[in-house]
VEXDREN-2710 file (C-alpha; in Angstrom, 1 decimal):
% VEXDREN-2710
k/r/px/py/pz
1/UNK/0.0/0.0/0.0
2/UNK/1.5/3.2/-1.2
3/UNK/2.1/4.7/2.3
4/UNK/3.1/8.9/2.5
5/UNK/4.8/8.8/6.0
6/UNK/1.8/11.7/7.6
7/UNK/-1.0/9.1/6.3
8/UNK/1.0/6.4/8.1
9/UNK/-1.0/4.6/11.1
10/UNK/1.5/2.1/13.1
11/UNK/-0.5/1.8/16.1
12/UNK/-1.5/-2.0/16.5
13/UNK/-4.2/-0.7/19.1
14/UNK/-5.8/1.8/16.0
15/UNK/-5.4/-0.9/13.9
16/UNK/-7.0/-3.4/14.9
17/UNK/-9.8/-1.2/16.2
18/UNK/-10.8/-0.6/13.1
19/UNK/-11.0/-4.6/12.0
20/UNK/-13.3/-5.1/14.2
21/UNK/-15.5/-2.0/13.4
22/UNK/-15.5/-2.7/10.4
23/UNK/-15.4/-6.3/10.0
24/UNK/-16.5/-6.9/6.5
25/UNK/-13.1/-7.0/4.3
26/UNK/-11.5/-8.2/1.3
27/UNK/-9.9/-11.4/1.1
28/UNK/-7.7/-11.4/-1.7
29/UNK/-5.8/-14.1/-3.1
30/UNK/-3.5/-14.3/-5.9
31/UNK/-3.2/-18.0/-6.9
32/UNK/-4.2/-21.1/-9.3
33/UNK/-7.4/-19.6/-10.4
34/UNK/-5.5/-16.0/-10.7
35/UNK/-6.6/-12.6/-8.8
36/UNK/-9.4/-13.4/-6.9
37/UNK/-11.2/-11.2/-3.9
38/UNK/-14.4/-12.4/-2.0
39/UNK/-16.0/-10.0/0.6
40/UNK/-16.3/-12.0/3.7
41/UNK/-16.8/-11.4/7.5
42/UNK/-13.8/-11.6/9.6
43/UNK/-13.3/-12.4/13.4
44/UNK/-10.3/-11.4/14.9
45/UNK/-8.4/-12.6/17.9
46/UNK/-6.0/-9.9/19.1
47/UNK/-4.2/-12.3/21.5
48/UNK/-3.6/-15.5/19.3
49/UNK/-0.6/-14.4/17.7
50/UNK/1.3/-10.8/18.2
51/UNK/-0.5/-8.9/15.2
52/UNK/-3.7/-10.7/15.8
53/UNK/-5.3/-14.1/14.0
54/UNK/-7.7/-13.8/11.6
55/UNK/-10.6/-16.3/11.4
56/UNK/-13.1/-16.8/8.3
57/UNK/-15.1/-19.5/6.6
58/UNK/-15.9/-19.7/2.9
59/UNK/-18.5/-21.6/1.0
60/UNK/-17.2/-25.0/0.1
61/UNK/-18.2/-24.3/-3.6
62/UNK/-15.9/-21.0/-3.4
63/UNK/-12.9/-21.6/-5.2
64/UNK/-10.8/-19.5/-3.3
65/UNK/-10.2/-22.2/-0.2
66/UNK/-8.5/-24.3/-2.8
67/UNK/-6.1/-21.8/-3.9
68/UNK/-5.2/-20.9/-0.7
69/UNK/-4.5/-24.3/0.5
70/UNK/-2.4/-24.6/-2.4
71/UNK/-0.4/-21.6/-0.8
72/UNK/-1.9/-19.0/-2.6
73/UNK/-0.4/-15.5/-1.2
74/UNK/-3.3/-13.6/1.1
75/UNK/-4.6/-10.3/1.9
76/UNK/-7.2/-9.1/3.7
77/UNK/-8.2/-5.3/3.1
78/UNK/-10.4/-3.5/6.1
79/UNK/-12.2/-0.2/4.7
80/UNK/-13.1/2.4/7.2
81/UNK/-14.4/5.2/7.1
82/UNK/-14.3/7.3/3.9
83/UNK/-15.7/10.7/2.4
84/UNK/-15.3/12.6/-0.4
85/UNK/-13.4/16.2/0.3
86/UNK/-14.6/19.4/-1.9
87/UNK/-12.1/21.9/-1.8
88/UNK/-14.9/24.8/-0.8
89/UNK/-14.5/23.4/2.3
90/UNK/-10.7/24.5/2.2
91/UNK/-10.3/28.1/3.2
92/UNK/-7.4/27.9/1.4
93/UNK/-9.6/28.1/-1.7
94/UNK/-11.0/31.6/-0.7
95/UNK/-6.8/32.6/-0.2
96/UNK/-5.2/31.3/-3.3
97/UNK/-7.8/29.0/-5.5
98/UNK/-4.7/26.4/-5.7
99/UNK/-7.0/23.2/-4.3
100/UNK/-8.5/20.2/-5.5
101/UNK/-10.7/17.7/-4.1
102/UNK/-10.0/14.2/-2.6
103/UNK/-10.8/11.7/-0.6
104/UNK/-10.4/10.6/2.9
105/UNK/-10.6/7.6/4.1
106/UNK/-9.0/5.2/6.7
107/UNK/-7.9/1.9/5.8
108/UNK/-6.1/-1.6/7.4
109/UNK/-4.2/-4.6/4.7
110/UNK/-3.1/-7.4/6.5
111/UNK/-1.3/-10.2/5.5
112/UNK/0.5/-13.3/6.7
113/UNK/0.1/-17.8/6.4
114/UNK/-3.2/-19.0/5.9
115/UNK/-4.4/-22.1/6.5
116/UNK/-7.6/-24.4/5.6
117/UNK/-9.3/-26.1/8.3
118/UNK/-12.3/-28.4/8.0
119/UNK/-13.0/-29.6/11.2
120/UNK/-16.4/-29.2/12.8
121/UNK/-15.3/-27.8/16.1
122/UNK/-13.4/-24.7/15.0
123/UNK/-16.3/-24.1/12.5
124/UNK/-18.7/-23.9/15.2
125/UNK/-16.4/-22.1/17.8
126/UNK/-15.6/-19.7/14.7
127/UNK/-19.3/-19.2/13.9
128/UNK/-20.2/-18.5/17.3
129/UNK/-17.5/-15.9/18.0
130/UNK/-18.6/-14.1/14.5
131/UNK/-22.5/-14.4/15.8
132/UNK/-21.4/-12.7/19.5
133/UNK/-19.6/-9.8/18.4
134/UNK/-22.3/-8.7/16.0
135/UNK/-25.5/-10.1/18.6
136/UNK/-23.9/-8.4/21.6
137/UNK/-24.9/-5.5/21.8
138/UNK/-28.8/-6.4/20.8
139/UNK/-31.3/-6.4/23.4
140/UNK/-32.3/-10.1/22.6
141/UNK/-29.5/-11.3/20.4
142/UNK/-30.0/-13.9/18.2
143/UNK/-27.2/-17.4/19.3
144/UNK/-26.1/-20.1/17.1
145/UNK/-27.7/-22.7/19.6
146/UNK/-31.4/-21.2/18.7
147/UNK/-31.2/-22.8/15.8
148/UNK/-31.8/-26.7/15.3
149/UNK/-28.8/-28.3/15.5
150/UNK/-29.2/-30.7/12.8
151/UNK/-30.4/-27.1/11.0
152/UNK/-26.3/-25.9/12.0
153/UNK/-24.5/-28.9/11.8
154/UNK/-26.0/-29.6/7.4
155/UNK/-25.3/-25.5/7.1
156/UNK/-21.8/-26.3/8.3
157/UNK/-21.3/-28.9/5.6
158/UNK/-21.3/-26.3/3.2
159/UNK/-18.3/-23.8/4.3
160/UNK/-14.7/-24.2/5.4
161/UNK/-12.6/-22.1/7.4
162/UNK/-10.1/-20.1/6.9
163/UNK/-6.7/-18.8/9.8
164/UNK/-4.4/-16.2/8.9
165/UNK/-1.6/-15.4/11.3
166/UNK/-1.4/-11.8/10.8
167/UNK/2.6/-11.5/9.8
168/UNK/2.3/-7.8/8.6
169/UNK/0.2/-5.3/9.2
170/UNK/-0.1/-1.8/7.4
171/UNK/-2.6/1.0/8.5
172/UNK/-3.4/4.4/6.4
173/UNK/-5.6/7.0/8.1
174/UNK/-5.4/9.8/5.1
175/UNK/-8.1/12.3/6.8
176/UNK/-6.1/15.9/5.9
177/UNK/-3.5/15.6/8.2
178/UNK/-1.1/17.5/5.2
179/UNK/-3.7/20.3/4.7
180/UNK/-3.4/23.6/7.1
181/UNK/-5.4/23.7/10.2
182/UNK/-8.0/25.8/8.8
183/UNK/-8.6/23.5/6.1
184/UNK/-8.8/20.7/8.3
185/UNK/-11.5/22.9/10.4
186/UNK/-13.5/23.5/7.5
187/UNK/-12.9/19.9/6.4
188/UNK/-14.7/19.0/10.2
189/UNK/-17.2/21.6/9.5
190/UNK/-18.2/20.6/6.2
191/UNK/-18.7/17.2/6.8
192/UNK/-20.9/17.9/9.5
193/UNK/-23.4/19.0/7.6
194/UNK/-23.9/15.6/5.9
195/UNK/-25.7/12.2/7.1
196/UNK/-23.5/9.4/8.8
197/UNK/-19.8/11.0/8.8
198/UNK/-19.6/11.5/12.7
199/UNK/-16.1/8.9/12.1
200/UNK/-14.8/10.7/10.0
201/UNK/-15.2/14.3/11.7
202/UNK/-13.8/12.4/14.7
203/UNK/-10.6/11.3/12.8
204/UNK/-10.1/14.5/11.4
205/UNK/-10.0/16.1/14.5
206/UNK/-8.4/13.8/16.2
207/UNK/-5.6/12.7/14.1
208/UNK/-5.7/16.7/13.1
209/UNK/-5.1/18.2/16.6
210/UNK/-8.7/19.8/16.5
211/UNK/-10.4/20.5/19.6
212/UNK/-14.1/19.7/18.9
213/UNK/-16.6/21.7/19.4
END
């Protein structure tokens, strides 16, 4: 990932943060059948290896297991939060006019060995993890074991899981940390006044050294 050194985001903490908010990534897999990327839920275990383990499953009839059980290399892209940046927010636009737009967005690639594993017990202990972080925090949340088992154990017939060992780990929070402060204000302020970007007004002021307001 093409990584400008203010954009960079080290911090294992931030990055694995953002894997589990946003748990829905990218497995790519370059292999046999060629480039191949399958969106797929992830659970991740911070404490099973020291970047964190990464635990899947993929429909039996999904190619993709076989290539990477044929070694196929792996990587598994985590999008955060993103927005689209007009330069009329940038009160450097009213100074000079030099300004064009972008786009923020924060964003974790991991990589590292990945196994297949078809064996019932890890299915279910992996399905169940997946189910409790996303059931949690419902009033009533839904549990594997409402189900009818025999209902679980023919669904499981049809998937396989997948481990990756995280080996290397690469975070980019780009969310106008290179543009002056009062571009990153108005950056904050603009954004505020559309639907569903409170992330993204928090990483800009954060990683911007705003005080909110």
């Amino acid at each position: 990932m093409y990584q400008p050194p203010h954009f960079r985001e080290d911090d294992l903490d931030a990055q694995q943060a953002l894997i589990r908010a946003h748990p829905l990534g990218l497995l790519v897999t370059a292999g046999a059948s060629g480039l191949m990327a399958n969106s797929v839920p992830f659970h991740l275990d911070p404490a099973a290896s020291a970047n964190g383990t990464l635990r899947l499953h993929l429909a039996k009839a999904n190619p993709q297991w076989r290539d990477i059980q044929s070694g196929a290399n792996v990587l598994a892209v985590f999008q955060g939060a993103d927005a689209y940046i007009t330069p009329s927010w940038y009160e450097t636009k009213q100074a000079t006019g030099k300004v064009v737009p972008t786009w923020n967005y924060a964003m974790v690639q991991a990589s590292g060995a990945a196994r297949v594993i078809d064996d019932a017990d890890w299915l279910l202990a992996q399905i169940n993890a997946l189910t409790a972080q996303h059931e949690g925090l419902r009033e009533k949340p839904w549990a594997v074991q409402d189900a009818p088992a025999d209902f679980i154990r023919a669904q499981m017939k049809g998937i396989i899981g997948i481990e990756i060992e995280i080996a290397s780990i690469e975070g980019k929070w780009k969310v106008s940390q290179n543009r002056p402060a009062p571009d990153r204000e108005g950056v904050a302020t603009g954004l505020a006044e559309l639907p569903d970007q409170t992330e993204m007004i928090d990483l800009v002021r954060r990683y911007g050294g705003l005080t909110k307001t």
